[in-house]
C-alpha positions as CSV (number, residue, x, y, z in Angstrom):
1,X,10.1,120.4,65.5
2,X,9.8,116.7,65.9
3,X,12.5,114.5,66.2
4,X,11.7,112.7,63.2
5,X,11.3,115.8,61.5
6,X,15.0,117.4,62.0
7,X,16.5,113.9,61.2
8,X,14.8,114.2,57.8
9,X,15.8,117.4,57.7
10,X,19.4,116.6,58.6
11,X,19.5,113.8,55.7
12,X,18.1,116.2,53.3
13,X,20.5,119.2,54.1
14,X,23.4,116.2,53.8
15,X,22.8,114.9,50.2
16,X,22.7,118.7,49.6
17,X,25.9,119.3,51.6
18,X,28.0,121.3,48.8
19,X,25.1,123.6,47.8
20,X,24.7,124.4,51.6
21,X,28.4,125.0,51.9
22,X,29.1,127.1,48.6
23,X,25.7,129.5,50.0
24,X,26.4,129.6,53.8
25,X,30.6,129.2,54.1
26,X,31.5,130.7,50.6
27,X,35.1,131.4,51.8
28,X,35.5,127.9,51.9
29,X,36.4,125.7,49.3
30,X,36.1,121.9,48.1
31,X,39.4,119.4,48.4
32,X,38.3,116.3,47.1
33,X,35.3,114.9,49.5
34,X,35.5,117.9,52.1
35,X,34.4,121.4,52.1
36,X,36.9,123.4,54.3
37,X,36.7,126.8,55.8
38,X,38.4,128.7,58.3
39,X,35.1,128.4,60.9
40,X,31.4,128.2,61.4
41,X,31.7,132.0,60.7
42,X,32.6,131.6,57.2
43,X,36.3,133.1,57.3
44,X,39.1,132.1,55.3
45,X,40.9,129.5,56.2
46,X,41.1,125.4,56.4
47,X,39.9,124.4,60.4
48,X,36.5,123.2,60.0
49,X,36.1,120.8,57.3
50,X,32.4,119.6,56.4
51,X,32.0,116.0,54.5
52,X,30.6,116.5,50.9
53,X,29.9,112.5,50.2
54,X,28.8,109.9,52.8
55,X,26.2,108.2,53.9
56,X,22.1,109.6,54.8
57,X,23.2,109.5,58.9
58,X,25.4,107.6,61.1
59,X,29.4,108.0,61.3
60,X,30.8,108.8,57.6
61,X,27.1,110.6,57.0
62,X,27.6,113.6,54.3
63,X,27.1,116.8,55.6
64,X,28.7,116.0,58.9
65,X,31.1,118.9,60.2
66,X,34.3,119.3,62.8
67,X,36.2,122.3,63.7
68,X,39.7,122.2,64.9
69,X,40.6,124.4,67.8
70,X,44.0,125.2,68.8
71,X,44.4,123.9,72.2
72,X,44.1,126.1,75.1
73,X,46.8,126.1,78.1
74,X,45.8,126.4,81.5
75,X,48.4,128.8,83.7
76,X,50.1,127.8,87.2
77,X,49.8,130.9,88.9
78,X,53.6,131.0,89.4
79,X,53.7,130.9,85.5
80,X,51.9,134.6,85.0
81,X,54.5,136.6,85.7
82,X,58.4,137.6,85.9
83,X,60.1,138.1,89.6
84,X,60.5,141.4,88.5
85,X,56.4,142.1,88.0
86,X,56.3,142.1,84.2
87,X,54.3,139.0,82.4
88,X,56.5,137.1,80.2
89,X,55.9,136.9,76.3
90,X,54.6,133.2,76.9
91,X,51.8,134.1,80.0
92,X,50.5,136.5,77.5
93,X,49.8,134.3,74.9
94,X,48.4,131.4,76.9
95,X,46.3,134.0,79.5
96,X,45.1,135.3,75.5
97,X,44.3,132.2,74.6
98,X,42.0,130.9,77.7
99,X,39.8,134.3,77.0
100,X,39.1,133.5,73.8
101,X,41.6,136.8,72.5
102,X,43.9,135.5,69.9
């Protein structure tokens, strides 16, 4: 595909951007200009919001999509476990979190 091609496409899958939303992330739901839903997976929830109204391209452009991520904490090596061998409560979550496991 061209890139002239997939820019048209782009615009024309943004001025259709609540159609697209309601078929592809029907968990989600509108709030006033944005379409929110949990992921690009389509579960429940509000962490990716996608733009309903905006402009064909550019910055504001509808159709335009961000996900927010939970940060992840990188581990001192000191920090994974106890002095008396058992991981504390805390390295467990965070050495979760880096692998992806929540």
């Amino acid at each position: 595909m061209a890139r002239r091609d997939a820019s048209e496409l782009a615009q024309r899958l943004g001025r259709q951007a609540e159609a697209v939303c309601r078929h592809y992330l029907s968990a989600g739901y509108r709030e006033g200009r944005y379409w929110l839903v949990g992921d690009v997976r389509n579960t429940p929830g509000r962490s990716m919001f996608v733009r309903l109204k905006g402009a064909d391209s550019g910055k504001g452009a509808a159709g335009k999509w961000t996900e927010h991520v939970a940060a992840r904490v990188m581990l001192r090596p000191q920090g994974w476990s106890l002095p008396c061998g058992r991981s504390s409560a805390w390295a467990q979550h965070n050495v979760g979190a880096r692998r992806g496991i929540w």
